[in-house]
N, C-alpha and C positions, 0 to 999 in steps of 0.2 A: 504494500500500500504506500509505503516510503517513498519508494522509489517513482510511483505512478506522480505522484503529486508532485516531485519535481520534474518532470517531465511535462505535465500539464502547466507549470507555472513556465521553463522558458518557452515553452511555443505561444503562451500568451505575450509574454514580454518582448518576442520576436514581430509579431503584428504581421502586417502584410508589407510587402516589398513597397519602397518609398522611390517616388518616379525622380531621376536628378533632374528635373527639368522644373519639379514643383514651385521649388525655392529661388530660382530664376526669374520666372514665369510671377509672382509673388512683388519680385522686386522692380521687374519691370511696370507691372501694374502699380504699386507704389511711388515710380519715379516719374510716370505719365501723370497723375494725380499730383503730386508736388510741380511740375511744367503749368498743368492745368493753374496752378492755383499763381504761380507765377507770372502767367503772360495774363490775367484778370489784374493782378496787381503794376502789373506795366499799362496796360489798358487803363485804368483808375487814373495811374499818374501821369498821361497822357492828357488825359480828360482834363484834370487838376491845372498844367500846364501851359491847354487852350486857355481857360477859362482865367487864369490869374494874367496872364499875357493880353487879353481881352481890356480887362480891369485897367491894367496899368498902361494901355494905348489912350483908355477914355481918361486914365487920371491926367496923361498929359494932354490932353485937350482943355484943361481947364484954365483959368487965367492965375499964378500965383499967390492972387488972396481970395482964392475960392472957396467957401467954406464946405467942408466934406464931415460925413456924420458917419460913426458905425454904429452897427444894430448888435448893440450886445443884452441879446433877452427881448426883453418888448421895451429896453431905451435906446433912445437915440443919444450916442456919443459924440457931441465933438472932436475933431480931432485935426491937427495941422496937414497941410496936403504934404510938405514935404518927408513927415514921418510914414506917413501913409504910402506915397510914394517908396520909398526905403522898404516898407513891410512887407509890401507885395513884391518889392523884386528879391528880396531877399527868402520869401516863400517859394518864388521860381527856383533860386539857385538850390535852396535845400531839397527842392519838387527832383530838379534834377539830378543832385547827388544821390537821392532814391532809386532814379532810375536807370542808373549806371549800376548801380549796388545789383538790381534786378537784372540788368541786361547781361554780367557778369556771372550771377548764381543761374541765370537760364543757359550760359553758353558753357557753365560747369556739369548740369542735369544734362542736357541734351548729348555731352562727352560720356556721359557714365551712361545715360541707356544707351548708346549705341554700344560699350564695352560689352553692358550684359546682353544686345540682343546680339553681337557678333558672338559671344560665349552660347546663347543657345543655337545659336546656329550651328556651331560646330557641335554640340550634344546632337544634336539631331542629324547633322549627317554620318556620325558614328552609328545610330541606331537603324 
């Protein structure tokens, strides 16, 4: 009886054969889903970049003692144009240092899934 129950215990702990392709196949799908959520975040600060670019075209349309107001909540702010001016372009420059950050971590991902889909490429022409 000893003997049987170890015997039933490794063929349990053995399982069934494990595909080497699983954990590839895994990581790949993982690394699309991080890209995914990358090129949304490039996307975003693109938008971001229109739209303060926008802003700071109209702010210089104004005449030097223009009065400018921000909407912080439900008040209205006074506020000098030429800080105002400064804030927005200095919102581009950090808009933009984001999207270098991004454009860099996308051309890192896009390097490693093609590693692991040339790696399963070669599992699969072995098989």
């Amino acid at each position: 009886a000893v003997v049987r129950r170890a015997s039933m215990a490794s063929a349990a702990s053995s399982g069934p054969p494990v595909n080497p392709l699983e954990p590839l196949l895994a990581k790949y799908r993982s690394i699309q889903q991080e890209i995914g959520k990358l090129q949304n975040g490039a996307s975003q600060a693109t938008t971001q970049i229109c739209e303060n670019e926008l802003v700071l075209k109209e702010l210089e349309l104004l005449e030097e003692d223009a009065q400018v107001f921000k909407l912080i909540g439900p008040v209205l702010v006074k506020q000098e144009l030429v800080e105002v001016k400064s804030n927005v372009s200095k919102r581009i420059e950090y808009i933009n240092a984001d999207m270098k950050r991004i454009e860099n971590t996308l051309k890192a991902k896009n390097e490693e899934q093609n590693g692991v889909k040339e790696q399963i490429q070669a599992l699969q022409k072995k098989s």
